[in-house]
C-alpha positions as CSV (number, residue, x, y, z in Angstrom):
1,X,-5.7,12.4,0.8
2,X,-4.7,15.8,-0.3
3,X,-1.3,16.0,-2.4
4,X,0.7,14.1,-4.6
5,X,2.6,11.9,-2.3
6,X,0.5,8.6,-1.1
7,X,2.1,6.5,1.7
8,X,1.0,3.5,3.1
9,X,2.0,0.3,5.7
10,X,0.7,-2.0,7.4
11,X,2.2,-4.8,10.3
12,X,0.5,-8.0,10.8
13,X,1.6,-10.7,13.4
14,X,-0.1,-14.1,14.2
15,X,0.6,-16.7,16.4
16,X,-1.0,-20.7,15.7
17,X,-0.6,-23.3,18.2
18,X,0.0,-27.1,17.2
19,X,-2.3,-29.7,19.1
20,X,0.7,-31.1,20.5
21,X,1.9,-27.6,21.8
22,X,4.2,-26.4,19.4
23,X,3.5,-23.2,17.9
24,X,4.6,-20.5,14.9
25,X,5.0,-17.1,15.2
26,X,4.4,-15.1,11.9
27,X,5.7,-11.9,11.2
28,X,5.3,-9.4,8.4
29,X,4.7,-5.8,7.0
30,X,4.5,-4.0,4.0
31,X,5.6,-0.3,2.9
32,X,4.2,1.1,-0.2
33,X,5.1,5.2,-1.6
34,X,3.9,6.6,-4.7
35,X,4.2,9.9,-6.4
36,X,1.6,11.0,-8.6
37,X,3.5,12.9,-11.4
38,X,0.7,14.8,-13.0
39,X,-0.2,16.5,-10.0
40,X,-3.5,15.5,-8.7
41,X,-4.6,13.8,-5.5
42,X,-5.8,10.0,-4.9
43,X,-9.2,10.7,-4.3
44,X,-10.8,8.5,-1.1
45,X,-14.9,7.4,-0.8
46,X,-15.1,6.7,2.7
47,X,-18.0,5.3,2.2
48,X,-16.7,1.9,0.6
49,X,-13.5,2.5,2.3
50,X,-11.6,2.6,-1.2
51,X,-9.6,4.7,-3.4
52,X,-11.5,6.2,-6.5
53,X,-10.5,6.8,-9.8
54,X,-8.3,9.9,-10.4
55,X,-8.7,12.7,-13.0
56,X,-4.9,14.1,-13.9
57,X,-4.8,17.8,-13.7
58,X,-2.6,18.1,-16.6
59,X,-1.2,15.8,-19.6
60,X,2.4,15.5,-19.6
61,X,5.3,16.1,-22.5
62,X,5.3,12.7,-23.9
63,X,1.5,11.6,-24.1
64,X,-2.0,11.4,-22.6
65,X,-3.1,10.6,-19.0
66,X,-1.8,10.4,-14.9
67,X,1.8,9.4,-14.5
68,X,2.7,7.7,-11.2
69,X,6.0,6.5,-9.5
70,X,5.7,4.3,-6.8
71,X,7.6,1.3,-5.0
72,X,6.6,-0.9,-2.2
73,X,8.7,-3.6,0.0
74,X,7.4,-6.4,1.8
75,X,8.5,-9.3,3.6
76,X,6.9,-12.7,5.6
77,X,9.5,-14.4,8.5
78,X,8.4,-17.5,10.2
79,X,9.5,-18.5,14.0
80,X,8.7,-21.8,15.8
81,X,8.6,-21.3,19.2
């Protein structure tokens, strides 16, 4: 990742089937943005497929350390079929 901004989703659907041949359908997704306030970027190791540790470039008025805003929805449904 190179910036500030980190966005990330993901959609996942599955589908089990009674014995008696009744199923469920499930549905769901999640949305996640963050801002990283101090600057830097979320550094990646591709390698472990993870996100490191970050370093922030800059300290800002009111104390020591990264700063980050960030909000995420989600949400589950469940369908008989």
């Amino acid at each position: 990742m190179n910036g500030p901004l980190s966005v990330q989703g993901e959609y996942l659907h599955s589908f089990v089937e009674h014995a008696a041949g009744s199923g469920l359908n499930f549905d769901g997704f999640y949305a996640s943005v963050g801002w990283l306030l101090t600057g830097e970027s979320r550094p990646y190791n591709r390698a472990e497929g993870v996100f490191d540790r970050g370093v922030p470039k800059r300290n800002l008025d009111f104390g020591r350390g990264g700063w980050a805003e960030a909000g995420r929805k989600r949400t589950e449904t469940e369908r008989r079929r």
